[in-house]
N, C-alpha and C positions, 0 to 999 in steps of 0.2 A: 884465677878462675878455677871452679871445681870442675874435673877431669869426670865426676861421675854423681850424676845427681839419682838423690831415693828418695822416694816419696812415702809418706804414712797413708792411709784410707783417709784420715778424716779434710784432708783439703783437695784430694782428690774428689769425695764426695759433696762440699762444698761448692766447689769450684763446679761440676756437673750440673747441681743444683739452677746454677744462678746462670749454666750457660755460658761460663768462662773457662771452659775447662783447656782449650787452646792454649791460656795464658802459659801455660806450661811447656808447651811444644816452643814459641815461638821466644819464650824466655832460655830454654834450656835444650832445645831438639830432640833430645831422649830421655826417659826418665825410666829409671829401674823400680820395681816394687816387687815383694815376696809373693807367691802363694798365697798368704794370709790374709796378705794386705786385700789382694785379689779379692778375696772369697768375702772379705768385709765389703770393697765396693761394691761388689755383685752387678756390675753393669757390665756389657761388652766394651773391650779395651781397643784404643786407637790404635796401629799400627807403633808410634812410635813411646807407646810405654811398655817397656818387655818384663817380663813377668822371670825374675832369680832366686835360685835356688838359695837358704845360707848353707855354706859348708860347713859353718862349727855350729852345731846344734846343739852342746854342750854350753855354750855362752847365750844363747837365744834360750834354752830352758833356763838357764839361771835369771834372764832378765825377765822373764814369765812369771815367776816367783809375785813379783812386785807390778807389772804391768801388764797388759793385756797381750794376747796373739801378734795383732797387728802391730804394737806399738815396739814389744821386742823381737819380734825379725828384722821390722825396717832397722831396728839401731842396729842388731847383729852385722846385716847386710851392712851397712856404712862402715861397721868397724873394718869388716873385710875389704872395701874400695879404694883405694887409694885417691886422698884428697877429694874428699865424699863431700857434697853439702845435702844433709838430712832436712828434708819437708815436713815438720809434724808441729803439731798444734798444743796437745796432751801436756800438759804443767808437768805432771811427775817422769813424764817419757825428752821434756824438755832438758829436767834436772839430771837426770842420767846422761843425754847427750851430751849436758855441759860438764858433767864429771868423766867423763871417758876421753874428753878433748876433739867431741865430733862437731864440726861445722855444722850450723843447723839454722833456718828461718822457719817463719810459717804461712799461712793462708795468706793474712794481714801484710807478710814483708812480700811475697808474691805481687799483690798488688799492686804496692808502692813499689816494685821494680819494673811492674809491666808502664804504670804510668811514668817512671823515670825516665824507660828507654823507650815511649812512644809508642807502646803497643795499642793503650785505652785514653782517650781524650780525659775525664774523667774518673779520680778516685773517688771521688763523694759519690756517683751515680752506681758505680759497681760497688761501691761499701753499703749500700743505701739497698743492694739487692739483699747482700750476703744476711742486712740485718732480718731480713724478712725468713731467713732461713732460722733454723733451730742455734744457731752459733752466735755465742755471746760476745759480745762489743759494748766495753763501756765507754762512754761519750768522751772520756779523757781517753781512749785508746786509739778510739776513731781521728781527734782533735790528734791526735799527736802524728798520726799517720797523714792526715791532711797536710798538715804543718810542713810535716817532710816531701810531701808530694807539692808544694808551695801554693795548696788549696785554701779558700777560706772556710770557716768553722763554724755554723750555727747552730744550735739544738733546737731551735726552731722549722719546721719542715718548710720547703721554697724558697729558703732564703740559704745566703753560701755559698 
């Protein structure tokens, strides 16, 4: 189990969106995010996601280079946490995490961990929100998440 979970902006806002933003609390109890991160979600924060500073800001401007505000502080911040599991969504912020050897999932594995450990009845009902949101889901990504949550899989609406 990761010792210290960071969250990106983007399934933090996500997650807000669709009125799951709990899932997070009740999967992880704390969750750290930068400043930046902060200032991208621009909501008021729960009580148990606290807002860290990175110390090496020298590594956080260098992943800036190539990624956004939000996307290199949160990797920053995980580099600094010991046995970090990183929250982010972001393809090329994913690729870096997996190059630096940071633990990391996203909105999508949120999910399927909230319905593994019984937090939500239902993955297809909360994926079926998340699609209504701006966040892309292809049908083979959605199927494959179902599959893991041991849901069935239609592309058909009402059926599944």
């Amino acid at each position: 189990m990761s010792s210290s979970i960071v969250c990106d902006a983007s399934s933090l806002i996500v997650l807000d969106k669709i009125g799951e933003l709990e899932l997070l609390k009740r999967l992880f109890g704390q969750v750290a995010i930068t400043p930046e991160v902060s200032k991208e979600f621009s909501q008021p924060l729960p009580e148990w996601i606290q807002i860290v500073e990175v110390q090496n800001k020298n590594y956080q401007r260098i992943l800036e280079v190539s990624l956004g505000k939000g996307e290199a502080s949160a990797i920053a911040l995980s580099l600094e946490q010991e046995k970090s599991l990183l929250i982010i969504d972001d393809l090329r912020g994913r690729k870096y995490a997996r190059e630096l050897g940071i633990a990391f999932t996203g909105t999508l594995g949120i999910i399927a961990d909230a319905k593994l450990n019984g937090y939500i009845v239902s993955a297809k009902a909360v994926l079926d929100k998340v699609e209504r949101t701006n966040f892309r889901l292809s049908a083979e990504v959605k199927q494959a998440i179902l599959k893991k949550c041991g849901e069935e899989f239609s592309e058909f609406s009402g059926e599944g």
